[in-house]
C-alpha positions as CSV (number, residue, x, y, z in Angstrom):
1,X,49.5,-53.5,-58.5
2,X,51.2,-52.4,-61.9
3,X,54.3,-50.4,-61.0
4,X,54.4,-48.8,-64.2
5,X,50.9,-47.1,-64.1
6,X,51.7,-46.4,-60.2
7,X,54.7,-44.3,-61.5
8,X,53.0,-43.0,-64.4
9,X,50.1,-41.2,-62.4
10,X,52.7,-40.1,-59.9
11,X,54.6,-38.5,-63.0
12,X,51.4,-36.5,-63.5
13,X,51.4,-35.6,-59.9
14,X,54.9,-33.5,-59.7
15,X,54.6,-29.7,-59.4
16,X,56.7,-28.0,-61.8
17,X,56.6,-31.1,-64.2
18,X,53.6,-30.6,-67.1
19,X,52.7,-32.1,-70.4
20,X,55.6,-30.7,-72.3
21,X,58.7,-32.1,-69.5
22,X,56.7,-35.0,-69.0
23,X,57.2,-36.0,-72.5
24,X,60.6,-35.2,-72.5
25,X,61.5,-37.5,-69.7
26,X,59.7,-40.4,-71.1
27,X,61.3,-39.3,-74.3
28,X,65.0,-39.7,-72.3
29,X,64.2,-42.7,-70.2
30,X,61.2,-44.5,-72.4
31,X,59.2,-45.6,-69.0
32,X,58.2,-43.5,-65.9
33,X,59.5,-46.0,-63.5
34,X,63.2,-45.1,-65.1
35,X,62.8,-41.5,-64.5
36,X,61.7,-41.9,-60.6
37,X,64.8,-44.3,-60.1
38,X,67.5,-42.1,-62.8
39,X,69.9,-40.3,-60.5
40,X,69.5,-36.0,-59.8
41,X,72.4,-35.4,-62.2
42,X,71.3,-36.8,-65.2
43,X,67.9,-35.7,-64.4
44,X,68.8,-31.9,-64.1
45,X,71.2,-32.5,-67.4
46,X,67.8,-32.9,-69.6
47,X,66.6,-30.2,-71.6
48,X,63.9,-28.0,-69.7
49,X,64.1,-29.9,-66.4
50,X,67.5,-28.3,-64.9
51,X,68.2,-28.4,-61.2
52,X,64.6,-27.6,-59.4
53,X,62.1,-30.1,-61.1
54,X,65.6,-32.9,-60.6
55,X,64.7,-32.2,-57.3
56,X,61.1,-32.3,-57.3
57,X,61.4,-35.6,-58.9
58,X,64.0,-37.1,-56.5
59,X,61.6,-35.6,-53.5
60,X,58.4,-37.0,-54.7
61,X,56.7,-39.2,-52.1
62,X,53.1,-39.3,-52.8
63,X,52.6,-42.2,-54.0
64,X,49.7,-43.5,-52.0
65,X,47.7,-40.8,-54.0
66,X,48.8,-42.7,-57.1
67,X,47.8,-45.5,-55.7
68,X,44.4,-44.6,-54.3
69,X,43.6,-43.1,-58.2
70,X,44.3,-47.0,-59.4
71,X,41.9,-48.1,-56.4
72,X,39.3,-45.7,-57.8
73,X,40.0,-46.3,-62.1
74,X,39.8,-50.5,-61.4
75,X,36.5,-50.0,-59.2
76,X,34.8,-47.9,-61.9
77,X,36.4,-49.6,-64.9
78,X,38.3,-46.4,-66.3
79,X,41.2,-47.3,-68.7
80,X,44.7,-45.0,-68.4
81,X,46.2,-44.4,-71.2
82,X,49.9,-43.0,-71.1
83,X,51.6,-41.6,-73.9
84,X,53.4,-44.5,-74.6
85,X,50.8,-46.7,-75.0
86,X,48.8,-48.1,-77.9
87,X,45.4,-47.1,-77.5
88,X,46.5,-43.7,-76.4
89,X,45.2,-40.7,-78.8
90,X,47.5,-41.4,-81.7
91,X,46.9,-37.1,-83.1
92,X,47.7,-36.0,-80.0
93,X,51.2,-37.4,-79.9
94,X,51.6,-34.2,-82.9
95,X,50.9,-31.7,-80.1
96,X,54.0,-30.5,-78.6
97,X,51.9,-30.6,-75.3
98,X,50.2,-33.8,-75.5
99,X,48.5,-34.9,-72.3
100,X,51.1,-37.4,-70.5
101,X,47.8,-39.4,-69.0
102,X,44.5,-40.0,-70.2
103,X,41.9,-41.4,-68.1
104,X,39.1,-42.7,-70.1
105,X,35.6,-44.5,-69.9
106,X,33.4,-46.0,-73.0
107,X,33.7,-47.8,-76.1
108,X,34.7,-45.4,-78.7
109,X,38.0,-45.9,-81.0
110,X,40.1,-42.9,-80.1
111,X,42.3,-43.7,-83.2
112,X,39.0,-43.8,-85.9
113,X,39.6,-42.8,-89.6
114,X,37.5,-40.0,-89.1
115,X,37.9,-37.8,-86.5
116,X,35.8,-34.6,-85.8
117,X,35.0,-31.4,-82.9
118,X,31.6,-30.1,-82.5
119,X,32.2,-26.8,-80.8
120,X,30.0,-23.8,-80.2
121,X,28.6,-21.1,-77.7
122,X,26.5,-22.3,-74.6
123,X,24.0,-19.9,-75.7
124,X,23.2,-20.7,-78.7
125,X,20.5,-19.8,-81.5
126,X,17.9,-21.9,-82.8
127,X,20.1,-21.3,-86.5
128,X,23.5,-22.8,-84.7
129,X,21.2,-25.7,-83.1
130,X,19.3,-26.1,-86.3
131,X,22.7,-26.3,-88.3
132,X,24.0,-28.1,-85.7
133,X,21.6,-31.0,-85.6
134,X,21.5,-31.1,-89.6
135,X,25.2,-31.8,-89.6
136,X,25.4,-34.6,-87.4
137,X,22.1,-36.1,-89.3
138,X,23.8,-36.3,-92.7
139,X,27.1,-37.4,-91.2
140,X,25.1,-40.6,-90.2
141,X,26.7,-43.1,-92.6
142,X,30.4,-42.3,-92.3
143,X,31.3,-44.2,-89.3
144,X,33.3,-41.1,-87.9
145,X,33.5,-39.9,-84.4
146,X,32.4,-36.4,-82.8
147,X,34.2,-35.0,-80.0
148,X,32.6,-31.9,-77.9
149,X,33.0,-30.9,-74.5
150,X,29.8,-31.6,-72.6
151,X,29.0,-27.9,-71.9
152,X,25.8,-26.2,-72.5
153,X,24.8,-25.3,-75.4
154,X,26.4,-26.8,-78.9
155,X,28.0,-28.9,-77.2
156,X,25.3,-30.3,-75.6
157,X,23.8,-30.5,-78.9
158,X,26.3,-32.5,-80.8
159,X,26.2,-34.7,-78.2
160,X,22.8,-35.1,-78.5
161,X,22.5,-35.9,-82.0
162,X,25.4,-37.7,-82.3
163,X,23.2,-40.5,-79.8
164,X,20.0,-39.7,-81.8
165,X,21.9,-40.6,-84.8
166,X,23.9,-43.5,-83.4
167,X,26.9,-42.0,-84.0
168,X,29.6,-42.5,-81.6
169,X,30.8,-39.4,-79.6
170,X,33.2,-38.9,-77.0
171,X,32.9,-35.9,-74.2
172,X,36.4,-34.6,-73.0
173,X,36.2,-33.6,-69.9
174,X,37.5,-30.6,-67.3
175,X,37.1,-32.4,-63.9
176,X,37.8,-36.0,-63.2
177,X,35.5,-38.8,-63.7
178,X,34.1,-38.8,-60.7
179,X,31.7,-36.4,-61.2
180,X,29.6,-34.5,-64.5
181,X,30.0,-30.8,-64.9
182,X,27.2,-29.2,-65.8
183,X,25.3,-31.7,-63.4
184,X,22.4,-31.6,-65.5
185,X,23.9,-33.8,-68.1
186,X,24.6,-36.2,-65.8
187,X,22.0,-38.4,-68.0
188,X,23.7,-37.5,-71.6
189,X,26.9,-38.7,-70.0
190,X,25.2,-42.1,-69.3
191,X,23.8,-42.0,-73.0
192,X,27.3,-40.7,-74.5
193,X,28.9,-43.7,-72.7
194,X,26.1,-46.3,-74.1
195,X,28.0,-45.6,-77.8
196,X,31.4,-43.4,-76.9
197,X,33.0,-42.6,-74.7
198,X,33.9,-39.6,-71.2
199,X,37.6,-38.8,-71.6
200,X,39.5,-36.3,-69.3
201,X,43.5,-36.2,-67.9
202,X,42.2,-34.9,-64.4
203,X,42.2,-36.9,-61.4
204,X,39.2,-37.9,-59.6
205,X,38.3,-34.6,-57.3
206,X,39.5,-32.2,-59.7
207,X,36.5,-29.4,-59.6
208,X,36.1,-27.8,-63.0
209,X,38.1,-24.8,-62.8
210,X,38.3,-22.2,-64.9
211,X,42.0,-22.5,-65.9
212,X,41.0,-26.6,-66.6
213,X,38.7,-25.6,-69.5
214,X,41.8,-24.7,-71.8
215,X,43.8,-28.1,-71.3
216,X,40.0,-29.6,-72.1
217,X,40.2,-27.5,-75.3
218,X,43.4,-28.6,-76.7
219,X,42.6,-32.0,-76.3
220,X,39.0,-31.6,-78.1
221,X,41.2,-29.9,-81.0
222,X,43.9,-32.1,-81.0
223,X,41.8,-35.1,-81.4
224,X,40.0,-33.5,-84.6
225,X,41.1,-34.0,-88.0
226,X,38.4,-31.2,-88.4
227,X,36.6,-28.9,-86.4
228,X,33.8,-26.8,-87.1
229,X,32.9,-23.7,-85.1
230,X,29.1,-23.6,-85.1
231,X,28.9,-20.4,-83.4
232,X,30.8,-18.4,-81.3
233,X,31.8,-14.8,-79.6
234,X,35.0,-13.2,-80.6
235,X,35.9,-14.0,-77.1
236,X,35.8,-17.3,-75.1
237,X,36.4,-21.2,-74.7
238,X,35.1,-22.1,-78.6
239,X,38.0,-19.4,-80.2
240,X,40.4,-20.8,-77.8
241,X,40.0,-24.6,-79.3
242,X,40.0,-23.3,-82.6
243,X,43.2,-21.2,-82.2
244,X,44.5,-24.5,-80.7
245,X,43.4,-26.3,-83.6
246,X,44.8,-23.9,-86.4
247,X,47.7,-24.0,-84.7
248,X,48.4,-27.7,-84.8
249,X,47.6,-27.7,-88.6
250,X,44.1,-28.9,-87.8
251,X,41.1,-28.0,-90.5
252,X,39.2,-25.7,-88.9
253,X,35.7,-24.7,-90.5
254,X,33.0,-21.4,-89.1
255,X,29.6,-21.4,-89.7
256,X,28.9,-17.9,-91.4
257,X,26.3,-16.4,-89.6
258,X,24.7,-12.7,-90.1
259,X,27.1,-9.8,-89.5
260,X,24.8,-7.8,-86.7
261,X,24.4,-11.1,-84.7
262,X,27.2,-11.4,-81.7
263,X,27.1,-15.6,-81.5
264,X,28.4,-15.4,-85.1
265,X,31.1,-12.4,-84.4
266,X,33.6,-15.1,-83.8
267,X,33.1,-17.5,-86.6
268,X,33.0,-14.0,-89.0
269,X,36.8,-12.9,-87.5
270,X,37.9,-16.4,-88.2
271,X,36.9,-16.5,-91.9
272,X,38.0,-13.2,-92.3
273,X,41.7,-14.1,-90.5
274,X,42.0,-17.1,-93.2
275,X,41.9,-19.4,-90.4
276,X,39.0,-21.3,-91.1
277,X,37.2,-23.0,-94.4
278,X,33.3,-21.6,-94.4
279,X,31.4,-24.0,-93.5
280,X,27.9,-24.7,-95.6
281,X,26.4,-28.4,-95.7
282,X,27.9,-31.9,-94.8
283,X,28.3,-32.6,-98.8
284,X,30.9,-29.5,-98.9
285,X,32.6,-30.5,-95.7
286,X,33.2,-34.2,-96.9
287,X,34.4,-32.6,-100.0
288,X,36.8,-30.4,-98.2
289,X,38.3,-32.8,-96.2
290,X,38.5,-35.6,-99.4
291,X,35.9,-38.1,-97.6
292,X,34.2,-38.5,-100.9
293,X,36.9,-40.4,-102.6
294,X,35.8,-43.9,-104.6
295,X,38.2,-46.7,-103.7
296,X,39.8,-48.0,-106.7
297,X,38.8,-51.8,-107.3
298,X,41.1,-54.6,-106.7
299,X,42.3,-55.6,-109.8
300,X,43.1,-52.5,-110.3
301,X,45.1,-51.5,-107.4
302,X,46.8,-54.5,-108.2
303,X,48.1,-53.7,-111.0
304,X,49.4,-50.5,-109.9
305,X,51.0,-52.2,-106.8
306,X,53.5,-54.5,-109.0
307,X,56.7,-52.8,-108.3
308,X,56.0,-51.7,-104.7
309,X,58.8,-52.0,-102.3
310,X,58.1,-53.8,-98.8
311,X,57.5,-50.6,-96.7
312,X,55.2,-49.4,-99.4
313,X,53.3,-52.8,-99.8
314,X,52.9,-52.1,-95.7
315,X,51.4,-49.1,-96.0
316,X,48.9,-49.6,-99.5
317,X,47.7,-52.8,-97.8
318,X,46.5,-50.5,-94.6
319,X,45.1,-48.6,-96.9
320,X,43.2,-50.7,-98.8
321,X,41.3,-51.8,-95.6
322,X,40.6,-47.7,-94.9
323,X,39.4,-44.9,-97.2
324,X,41.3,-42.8,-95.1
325,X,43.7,-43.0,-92.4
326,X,45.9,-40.4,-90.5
327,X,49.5,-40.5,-90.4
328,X,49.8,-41.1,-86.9
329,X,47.6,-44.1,-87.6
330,X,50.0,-45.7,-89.9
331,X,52.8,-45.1,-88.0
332,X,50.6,-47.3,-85.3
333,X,49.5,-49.9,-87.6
334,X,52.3,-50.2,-89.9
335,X,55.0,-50.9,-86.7
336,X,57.4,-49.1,-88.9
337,X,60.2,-46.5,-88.0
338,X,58.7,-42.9,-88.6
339,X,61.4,-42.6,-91.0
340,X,60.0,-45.8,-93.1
341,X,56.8,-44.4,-93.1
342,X,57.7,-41.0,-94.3
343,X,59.9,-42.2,-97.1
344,X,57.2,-45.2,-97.9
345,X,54.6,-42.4,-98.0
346,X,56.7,-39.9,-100.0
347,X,57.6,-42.6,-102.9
348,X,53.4,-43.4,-102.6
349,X,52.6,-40.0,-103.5
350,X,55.3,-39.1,-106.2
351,X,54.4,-42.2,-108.5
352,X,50.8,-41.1,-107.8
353,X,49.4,-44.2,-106.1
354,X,48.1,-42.6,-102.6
355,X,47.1,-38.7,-102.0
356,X,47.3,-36.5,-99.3
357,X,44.3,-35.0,-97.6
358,X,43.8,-32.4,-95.3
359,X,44.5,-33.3,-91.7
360,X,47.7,-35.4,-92.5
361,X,45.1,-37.7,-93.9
362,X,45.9,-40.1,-96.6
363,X,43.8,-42.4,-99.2
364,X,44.2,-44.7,-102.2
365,X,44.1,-42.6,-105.8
């Protein structure tokens, strides 16, 4: 049995220890095993743990729940993805509460170009499921990936399309993958899997409960380079992703919808608040977000690339194989310091030979 994972999903099993001291810890020590084995004193002396969760750590003894979860992810083929590693969720690791697990079933790159969160009301229109369906339909060619939450509803919907479509789309999840919540999508789930992908940090017989629905939502908008708010309440789970989105410098875009009509009362405030771009066709959304750009041809990226400096040759050739890429993407790719990449990416964009997008995305000029 890997030690490591057993010690990783036992991280994710200590009360008082969550996303955000998780990632300290690993942070401190660089692999969960470290942290189990450090001793109480320099565990309390880390910012945020103190005394308590030292001793919550030093306590735990559940491991043959870890264990049993590793039973269950081998016999169903689920990957874990820790924060550490390289297939994990490279835009999440910009959220200061990043899931410190990931438990994950499909095919679907979780680090694609392009990036995007279908989100909406579970009692939607036929406007937000026409709009909805028209979206996904022109986004066909773009090789991007939509991310929704499985519920009724829009959700359901993008999903929906997105297989219709053959676009790959991943359902994040509030329960673990043992089960489907609502049960009568048990069969989209199978459809989702046949091109995406079922992703969730909850351990098999975790019900759905209310208070799992928000984690879900960060996740959904941390994921997004973009995501559009079909329609939505002023209250509830599709205002809470895009709040979550806005607030990790996400694009967020509302469809506008008529003034007198409570699905759209949401998608109005968020306009109105300046937190989201109004959303109209697929043409203005790609326009928005600078999907439209033509690459420059070789020759004449060649000659602009004469002078380059190592780091920056790194980070051009990445992009010449992308139209766009995020920055936690090159950072993964380019096997640079953070710091390299920043500078690298800096000098890019002051002699005008890459540009930066919305989303912390970047592209050739």
């Amino acid at each position: 049995m890997n030690n490591e994972l057993l010690y990783q999903i036992s991280l994710t099993l200590i009360n008082g220890v969550g996303a955000v001291q998780a990632k300290q810890l690993i942070e401190h020590f660089g692999a969960a095993e470290n942290i189990f084995k450090a001793k109480k004193k320099e565990l309390s002396s880390i910012e945020n743990i103190g005394e308590i969760r030292a001793h919550q750590i030093k306590d735990f003894a559940n491991f043959k729940e870890a264990e049993e979860e590793i039973n269950f992810c081998e016999k169903h083929h689920i990957e874990t993805l820790f924060i550490t590693d390289k297939n994990y969720p490279q835009r999440l690791l910009n959220c200061y509460d990043s899931p410190t697990l990931l438990y994950y079933r499909g095919n679907a790159d979780l680090n694609a170009s392009k990036m995007i969160s279908i989100i909406g009301t579970r009692n939607n229109t036929e406007y937000g499921k026409q709009i909805t369906e028209q979206f996904v339909e022109d986004m066909q060619a773009q090789n991007l990936v939509i991310l929704s939450g499985l519920a009724f509803g829009i959700d359901a919907i993008a999903h929906k399309s997105s297989v219709e479509n053959n676009i790959s789309t991943v359902a994040v999840l509030a329960h673990g993958l043992d089960t489907i919540y609502p049960a009568q999508h048990k069969s989209l789930a199978k459809e989702i899997l046949l091109n995406g992908g079922l992703l969730t940090e909850f351990r098999k017989n975790t019900n759905p409960d209310k208070h799992n629905f928000p984690k879900r939502n960060r996740i959904v908008a941390g994921m997004s380079d973009a995501t559009i708010v079909i329609e939505t309440a002023v209250k509830g789970g599709s205002m809470i992703t895009a709040e979550l989105a806005y607030n990790y410098n996400r694009d967020v875009f509302a469809v506008p919808g008529k003034i007198v009509d409570s699905k759209s009362a949401g998608c109005l405030k968020l306009i109105q608040q300046n937190k989201a771009i109004v959303f109209t066709n697929a043409e203005e959304f790609m326009h928005a977000m600078g999907w439209q750009q033509k690459k420059l041809s070789a020759k004449k990226q060649r000659e602009l690339f004469i002078e380059l400096s190592d780091d920056e040759k790194i980070i051009v050739d990445i992009l010449k194989e992308k139209e766009t890429i995020n920055i936690d993407e090159l950072y993964l790719k380019s096997a640079l310091s953070s710091s390299s990449v920043a500078a690298a990416v800096l000098n890019l964009e002051l002699q005008n030979v890459i540009a930066s997008l919305p989303g912390k995305m970047y592209r050739l000029i």
